[in-house]
Backbone bond lengths (Angstrom), bond angles and torsions (degrees), N, CA, C in turn:
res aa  C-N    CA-C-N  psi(-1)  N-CA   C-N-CA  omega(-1)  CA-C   N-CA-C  phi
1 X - - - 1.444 - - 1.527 108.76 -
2 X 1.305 128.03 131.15 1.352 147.63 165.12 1.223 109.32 -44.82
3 X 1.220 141.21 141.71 1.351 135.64 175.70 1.613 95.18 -103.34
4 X 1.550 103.88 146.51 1.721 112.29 -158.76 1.495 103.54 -73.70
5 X 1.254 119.43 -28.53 1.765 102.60 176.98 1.807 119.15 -87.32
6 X 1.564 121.27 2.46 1.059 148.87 177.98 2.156 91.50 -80.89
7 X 1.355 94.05 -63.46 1.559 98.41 171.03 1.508 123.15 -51.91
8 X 1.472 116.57 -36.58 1.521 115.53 -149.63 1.721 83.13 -103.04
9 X 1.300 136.32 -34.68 1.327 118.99 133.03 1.677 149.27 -12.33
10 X 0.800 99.49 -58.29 1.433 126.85 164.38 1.580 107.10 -67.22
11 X 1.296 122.70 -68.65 1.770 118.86 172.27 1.655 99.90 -51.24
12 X 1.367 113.18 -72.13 1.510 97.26 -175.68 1.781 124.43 -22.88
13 X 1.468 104.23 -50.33 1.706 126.16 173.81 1.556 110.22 -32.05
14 X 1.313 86.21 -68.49 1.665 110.84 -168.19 1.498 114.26 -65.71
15 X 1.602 114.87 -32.42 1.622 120.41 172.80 1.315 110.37 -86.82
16 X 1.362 109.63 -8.00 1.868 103.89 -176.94 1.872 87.61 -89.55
17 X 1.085 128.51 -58.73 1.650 122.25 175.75 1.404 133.67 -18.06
18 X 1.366 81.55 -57.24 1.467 106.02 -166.71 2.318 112.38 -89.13
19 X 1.757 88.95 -22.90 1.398 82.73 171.77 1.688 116.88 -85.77
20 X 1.568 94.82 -17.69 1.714 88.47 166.31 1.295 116.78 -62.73
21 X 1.767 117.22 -36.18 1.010 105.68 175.30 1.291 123.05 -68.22
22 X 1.249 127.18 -78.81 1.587 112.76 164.69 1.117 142.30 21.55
23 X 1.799 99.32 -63.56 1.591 111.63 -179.83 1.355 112.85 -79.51
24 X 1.349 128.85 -32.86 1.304 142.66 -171.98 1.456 118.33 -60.12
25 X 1.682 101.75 -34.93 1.759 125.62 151.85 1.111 125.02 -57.16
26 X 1.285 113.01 -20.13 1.616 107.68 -163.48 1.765 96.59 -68.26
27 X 1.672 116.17 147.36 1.493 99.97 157.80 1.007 135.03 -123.06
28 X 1.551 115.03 58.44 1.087 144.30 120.90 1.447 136.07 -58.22
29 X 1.388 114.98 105.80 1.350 117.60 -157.93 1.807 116.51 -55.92
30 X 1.207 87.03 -51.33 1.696 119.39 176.96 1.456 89.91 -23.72
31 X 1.834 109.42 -84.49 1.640 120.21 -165.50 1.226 99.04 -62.31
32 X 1.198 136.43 -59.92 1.398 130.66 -162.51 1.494 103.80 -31.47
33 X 0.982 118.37 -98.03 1.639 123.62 162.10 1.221 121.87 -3.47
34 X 1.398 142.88 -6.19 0.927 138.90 -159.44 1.847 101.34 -98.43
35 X 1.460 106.79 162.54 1.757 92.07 -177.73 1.450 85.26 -129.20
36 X 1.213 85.70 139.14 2.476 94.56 176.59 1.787 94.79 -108.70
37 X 1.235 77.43 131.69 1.550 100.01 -171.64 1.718 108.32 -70.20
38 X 1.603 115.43 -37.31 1.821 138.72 -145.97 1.266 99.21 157.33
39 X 1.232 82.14 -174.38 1.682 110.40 -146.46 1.411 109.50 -174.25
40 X 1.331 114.69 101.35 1.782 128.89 -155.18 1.729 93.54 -106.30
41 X 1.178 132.19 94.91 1.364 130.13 144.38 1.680 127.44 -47.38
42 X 1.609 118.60 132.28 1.229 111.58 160.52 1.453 110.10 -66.57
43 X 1.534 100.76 179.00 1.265 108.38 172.69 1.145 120.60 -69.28
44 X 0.852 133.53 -65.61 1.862 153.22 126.73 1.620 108.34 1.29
45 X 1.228 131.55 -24.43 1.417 144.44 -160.33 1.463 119.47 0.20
46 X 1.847 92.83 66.63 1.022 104.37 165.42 1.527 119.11 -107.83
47 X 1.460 110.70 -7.72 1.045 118.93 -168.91 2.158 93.72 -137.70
48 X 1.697 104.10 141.75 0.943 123.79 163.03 1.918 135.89 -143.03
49 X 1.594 96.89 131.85 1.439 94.92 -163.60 1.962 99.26 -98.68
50 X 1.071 114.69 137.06 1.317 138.32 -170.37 1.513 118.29 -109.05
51 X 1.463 129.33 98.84 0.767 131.88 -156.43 1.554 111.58 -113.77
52 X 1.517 115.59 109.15 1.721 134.24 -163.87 1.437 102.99 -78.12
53 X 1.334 135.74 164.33 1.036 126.38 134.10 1.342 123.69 -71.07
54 X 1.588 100.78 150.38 1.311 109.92 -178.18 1.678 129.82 -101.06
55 X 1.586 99.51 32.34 1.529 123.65 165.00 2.072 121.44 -54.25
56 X 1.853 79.48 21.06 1.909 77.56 -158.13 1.499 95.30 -115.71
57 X 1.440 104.28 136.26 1.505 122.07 -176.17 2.203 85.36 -45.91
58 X 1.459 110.11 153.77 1.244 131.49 -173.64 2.082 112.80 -73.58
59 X 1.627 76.45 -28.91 2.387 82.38 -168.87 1.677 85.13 -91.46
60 X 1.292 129.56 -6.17 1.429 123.30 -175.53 1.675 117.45 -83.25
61 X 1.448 88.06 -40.05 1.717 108.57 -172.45 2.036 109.25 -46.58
62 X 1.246 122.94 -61.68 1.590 129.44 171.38 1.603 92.42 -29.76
63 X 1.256 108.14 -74.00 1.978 108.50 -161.73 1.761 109.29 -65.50
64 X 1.187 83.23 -36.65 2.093 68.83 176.29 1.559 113.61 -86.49
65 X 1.746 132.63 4.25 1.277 156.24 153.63 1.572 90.75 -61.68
66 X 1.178 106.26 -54.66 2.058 93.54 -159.78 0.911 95.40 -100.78
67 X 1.981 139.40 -11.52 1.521 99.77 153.89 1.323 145.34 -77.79
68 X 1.447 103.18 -0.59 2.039 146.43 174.04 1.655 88.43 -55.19
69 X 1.066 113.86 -64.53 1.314 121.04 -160.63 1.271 114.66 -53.92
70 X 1.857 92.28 -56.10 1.701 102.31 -171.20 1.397 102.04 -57.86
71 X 1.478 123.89 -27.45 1.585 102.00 -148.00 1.878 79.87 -107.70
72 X 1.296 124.47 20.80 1.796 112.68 -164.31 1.822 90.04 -79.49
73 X 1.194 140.74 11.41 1.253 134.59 -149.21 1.983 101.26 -122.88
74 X 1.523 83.58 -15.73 1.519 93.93 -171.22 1.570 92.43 -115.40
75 X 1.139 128.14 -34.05 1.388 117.78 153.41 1.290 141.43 -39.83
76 X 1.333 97.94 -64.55 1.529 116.78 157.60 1.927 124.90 -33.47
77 X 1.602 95.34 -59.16 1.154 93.76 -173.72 1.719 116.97 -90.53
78 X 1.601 108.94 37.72 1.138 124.07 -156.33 2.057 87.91 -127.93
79 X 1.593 101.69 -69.00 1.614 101.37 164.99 1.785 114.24 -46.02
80 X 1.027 88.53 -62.27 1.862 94.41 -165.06 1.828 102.37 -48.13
81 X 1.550 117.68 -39.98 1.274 115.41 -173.49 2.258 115.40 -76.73
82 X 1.772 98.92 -22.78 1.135 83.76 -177.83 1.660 104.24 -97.08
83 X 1.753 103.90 -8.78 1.717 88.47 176.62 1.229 117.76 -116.56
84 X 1.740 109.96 41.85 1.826 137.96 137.01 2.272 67.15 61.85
85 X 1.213 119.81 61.54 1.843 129.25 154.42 1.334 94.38 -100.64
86 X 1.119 114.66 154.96 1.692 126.35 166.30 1.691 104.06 -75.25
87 X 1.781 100.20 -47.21 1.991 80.74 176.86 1.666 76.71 -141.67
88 X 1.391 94.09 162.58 1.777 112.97 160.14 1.432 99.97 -76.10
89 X 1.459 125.80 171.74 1.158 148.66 -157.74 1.622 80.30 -108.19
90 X 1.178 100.27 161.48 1.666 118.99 -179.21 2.034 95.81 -87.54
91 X 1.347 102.77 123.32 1.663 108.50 -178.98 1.937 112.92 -96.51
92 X 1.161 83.86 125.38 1.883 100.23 176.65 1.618 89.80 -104.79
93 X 1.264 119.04 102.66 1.580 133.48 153.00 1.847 111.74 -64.84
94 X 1.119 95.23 125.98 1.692 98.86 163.86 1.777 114.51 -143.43
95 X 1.160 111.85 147.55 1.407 110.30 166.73 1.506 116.91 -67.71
96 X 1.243 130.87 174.79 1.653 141.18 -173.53 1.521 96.28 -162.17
97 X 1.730 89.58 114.00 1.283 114.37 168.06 1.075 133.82 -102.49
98 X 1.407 121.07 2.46 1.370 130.80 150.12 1.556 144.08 -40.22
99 X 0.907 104.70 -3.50 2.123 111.64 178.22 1.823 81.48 -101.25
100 X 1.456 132.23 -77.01 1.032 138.32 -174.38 1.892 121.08 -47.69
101 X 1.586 102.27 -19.74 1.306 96.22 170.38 1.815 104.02 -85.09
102 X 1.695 109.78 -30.26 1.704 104.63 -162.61 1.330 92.67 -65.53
103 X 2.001 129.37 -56.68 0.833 118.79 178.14 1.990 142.42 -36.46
104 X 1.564 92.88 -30.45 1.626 82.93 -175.51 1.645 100.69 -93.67
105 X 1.381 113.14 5.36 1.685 113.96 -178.10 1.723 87.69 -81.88
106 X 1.160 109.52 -48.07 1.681 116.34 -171.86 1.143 111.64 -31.42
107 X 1.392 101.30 -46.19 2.356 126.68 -158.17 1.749 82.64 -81.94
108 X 1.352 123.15 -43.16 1.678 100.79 -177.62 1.208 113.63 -66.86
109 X 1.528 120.64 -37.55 1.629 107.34 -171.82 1.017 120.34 -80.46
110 X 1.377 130.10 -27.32 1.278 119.16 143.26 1.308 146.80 -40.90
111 X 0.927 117.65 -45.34 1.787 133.04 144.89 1.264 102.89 -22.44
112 X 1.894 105.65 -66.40 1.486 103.78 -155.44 1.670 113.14 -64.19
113 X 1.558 111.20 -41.09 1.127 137.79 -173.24 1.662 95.03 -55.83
114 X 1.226 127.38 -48.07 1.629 115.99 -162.60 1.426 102.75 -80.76
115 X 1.324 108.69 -26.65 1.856 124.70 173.16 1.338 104.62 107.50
116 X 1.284 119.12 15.22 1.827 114.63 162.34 1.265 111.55 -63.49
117 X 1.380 118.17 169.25 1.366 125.57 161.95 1.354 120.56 -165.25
C-alpha cells in the first residue's frame, strides 16, 4: 500500500504537468506565456492553489487573476480529461514573488559587501 502523502505527491506531479499544459493552450497570448511555478494540492484534493511567477508588471496582476479564473473552467476540464480525474480540484491562482525578492536581496549584499551604500 502507497502511503497517502507519497500519493498526494504524485497528484500534485501530474496536475503541475498537465496545468502547464493547459495554460500554454490557452489562446490568449497574455496567459499562454505565463510560467506556473507548482501546484499545492489539499489533502482532500478538492481544492488547488497554483502558483505563477511573479515576472508580471504589479497594475497587470488583478486582470490576468480574473482572466485565470475566467478561463480556470477550461483548464480544469482540460487536467481532469487528460489525467482520466472525474473532476479537477477547484484552482486558487497566485503570483510568487520570491526569485524577484532573493534577487533584489542579492543587489543589497553586494552593495554591502563592496561597501556602497
Amino acid at each position: 500500500m502507497t502511503d497517502p502523502l507519497v500519493r498526494l505527491q504524485r497528484a500534485e506531479s501530474a496536475l503541475y504537468e498537465r496545468l502547464c499544459e493547459a495554460i500554454a493552450s490557452l489562446e490568449d497570448e497574455e496567459l499562454a506565456g505565463l510560467v506556473v511555478l507548482g501546484a499545492v494540492l489539499a489533502r482532500d484534493k478538492k481544492d488547488a492553489t497554483v502558483t505563477i511567477d511573479g515576472g508580471v508588471a504589479q497594475e497587470d496582476r488583478v486582470h490576468i487573476l480574473a482572466k485565470l479564473r475566467k478561463a480556470s473552467g477550461y483548464v480544469g476540464s482540460y487536467v481532469a480529461g487528460a489525467l482520466s480525474w472525474r473532476r479537477c480540484p477547484v484552482l486558487h491562482f497566485k503570483f510568487d514573488d520570491s526569485l524577484e525578492n532573493r534577487t533584489r536581496l542579492d543587489a543589497i549584499f553586494d552593495r554591502i559587501h563592496k561597501g556602497d551604500r
